[in-house]
C-alpha positions in Angstrom: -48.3 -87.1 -29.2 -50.7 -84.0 -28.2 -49.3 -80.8 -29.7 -48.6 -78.9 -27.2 -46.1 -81.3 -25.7 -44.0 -81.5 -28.7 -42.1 -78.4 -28.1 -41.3 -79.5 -24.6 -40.0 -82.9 -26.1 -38.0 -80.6 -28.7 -36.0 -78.8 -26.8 -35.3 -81.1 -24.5 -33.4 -83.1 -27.8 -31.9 -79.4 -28.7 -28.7 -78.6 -27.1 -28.0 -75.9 -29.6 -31.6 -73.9 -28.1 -30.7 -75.4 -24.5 -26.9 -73.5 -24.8 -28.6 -70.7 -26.2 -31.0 -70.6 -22.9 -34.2 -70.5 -24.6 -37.3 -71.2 -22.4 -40.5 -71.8 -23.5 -43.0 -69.3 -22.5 -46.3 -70.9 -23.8 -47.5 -72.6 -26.1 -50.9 -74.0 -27.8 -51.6 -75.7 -31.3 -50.0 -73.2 -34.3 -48.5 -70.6 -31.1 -45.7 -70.8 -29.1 -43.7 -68.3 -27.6 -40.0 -68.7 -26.7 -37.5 -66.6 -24.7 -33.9 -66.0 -23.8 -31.4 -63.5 -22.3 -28.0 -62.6 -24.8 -25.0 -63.4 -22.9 -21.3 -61.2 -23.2 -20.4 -64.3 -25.8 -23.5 -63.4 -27.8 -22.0 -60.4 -28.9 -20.5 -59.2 -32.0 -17.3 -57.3 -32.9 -19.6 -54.1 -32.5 -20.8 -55.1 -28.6 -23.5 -56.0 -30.2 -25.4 -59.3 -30.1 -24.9 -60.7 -33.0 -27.6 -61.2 -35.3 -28.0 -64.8 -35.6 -28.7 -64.7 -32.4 -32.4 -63.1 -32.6 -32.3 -65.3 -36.2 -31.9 -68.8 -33.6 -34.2 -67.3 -31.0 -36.9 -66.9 -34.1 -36.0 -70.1 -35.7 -36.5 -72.2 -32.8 -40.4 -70.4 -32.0 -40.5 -71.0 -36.0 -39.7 -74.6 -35.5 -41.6 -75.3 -32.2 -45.0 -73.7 -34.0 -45.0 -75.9 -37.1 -44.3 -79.1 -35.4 -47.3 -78.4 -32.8 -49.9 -79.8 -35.5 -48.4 -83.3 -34.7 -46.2 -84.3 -38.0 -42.7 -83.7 -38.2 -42.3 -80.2 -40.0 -38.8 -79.3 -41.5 -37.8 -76.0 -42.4 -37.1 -75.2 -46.6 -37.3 -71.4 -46.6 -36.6 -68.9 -44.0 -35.7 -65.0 -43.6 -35.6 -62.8 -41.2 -35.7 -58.4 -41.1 -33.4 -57.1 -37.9 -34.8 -53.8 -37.0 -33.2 -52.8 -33.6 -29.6 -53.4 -32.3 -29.8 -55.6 -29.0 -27.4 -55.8 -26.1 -25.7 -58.2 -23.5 -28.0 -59.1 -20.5 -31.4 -57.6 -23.3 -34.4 -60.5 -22.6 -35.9 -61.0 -25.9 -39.3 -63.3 -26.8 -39.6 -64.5 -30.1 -43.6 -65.9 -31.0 -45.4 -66.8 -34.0 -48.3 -64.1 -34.6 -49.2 -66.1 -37.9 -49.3 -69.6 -38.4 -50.8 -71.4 -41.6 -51.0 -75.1 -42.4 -51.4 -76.3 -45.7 -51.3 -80.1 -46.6 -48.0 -80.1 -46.9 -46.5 -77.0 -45.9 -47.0 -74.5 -43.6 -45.9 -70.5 -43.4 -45.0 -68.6 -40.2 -44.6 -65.3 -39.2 -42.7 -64.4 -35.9 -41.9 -61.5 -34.2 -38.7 -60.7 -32.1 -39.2 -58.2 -29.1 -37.8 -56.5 -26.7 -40.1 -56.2 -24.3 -42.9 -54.3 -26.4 -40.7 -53.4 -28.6 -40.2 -55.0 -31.9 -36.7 -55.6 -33.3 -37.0 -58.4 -35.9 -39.0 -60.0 -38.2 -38.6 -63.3 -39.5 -40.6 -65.7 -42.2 -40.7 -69.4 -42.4 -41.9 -72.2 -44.7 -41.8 -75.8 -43.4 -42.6 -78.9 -45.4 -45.2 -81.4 -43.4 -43.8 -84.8 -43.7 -46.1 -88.0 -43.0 -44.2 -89.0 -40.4 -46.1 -88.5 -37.0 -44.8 -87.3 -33.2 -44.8 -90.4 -30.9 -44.3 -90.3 -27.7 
C-alpha cells in the first residue's frame, strides 16, 4: 500500500483518534500532520485540558509518521514535555519535524502547537516489523 494512504486507512480503524476528532492535515512519506479541537470533556480538574490529551494528539501524528514507510511500525518508547496549559475550544496540530528510519526502528520527534505556538514536545521509538501494509 503507497504510504501516504496508510494514515487515512489508520484512522479510519481508530475510534479512540476518531472520538478524539483528530483530522489529518497532510501527510507525505516520514511527515504527517494531525489536528483537533479540546472539547469541555477534555478538561481536567483544573479547567484545563488534560494532558493526555496533547500526549494522544502527538501519539497518533507519532504513529501515522512511522507507519508511512509501508511496514507495520509499533511504538516501544515514547515521552512527551508539556510546555503550555491549553483550553476547551484551543485547535491544536501535532506534526513530526524529525523522522528517522533505521532497519528496524525508527525515532520521531513531534511538536504540539497552538497555532505558532509551541506547547509540547513529544519523542517516539517504533519497532519496524516485517509485516507489510496491504491494501
Amino acid at each position: 500500500m503507497e504510504g501516504t494512504l496508510i494514515p487515512y486507512k489508520m484512522l479510519s480503524q481508530d475510534a479512540y483518534s476518531r472520538w478524539l476528532g483528530i483530522e489529518i492535515l497532510s501527510c507525505e512519506i516520514g511527515r504527517v500532520k494531525v489536528g483537533m479541537t479540546i472539547r469541555k470533556e477534555m478538561l481536567n480538574s483544573m479547567d484545563k485540558a488534560h494532558g493526555g490529551i496533547s500526549y494522544s494528539l502527538a501519539d497518533t501524528a507519532f504513529g501515522f509518521t512511522a507507519n508511512t514507510h509501508g511496514r507495520y511500525a509499533v511504538s516501544i518508547d515514547t515521552s512527551i514535555n508539556h510546555i503550555e496549559a491549553l483550553n476547551q475550544d484551543d485547535y491544536i496540530t501535532a506534526e513530526a519535524t524529525l523522522d528517522v528510519q533505521k532497519t528496524k526502528v525508527g525515532f520521531n520527534f513531534v511538536e504540539v502547537k497552538r497555532g505558532d505556538e509551541l506547547v509540547a514536545l513529544f519523542k517516539g521509538v517504533v519497532y519496524r516489523t516485517n509485516k507489510n501494509w496491504e491494501k
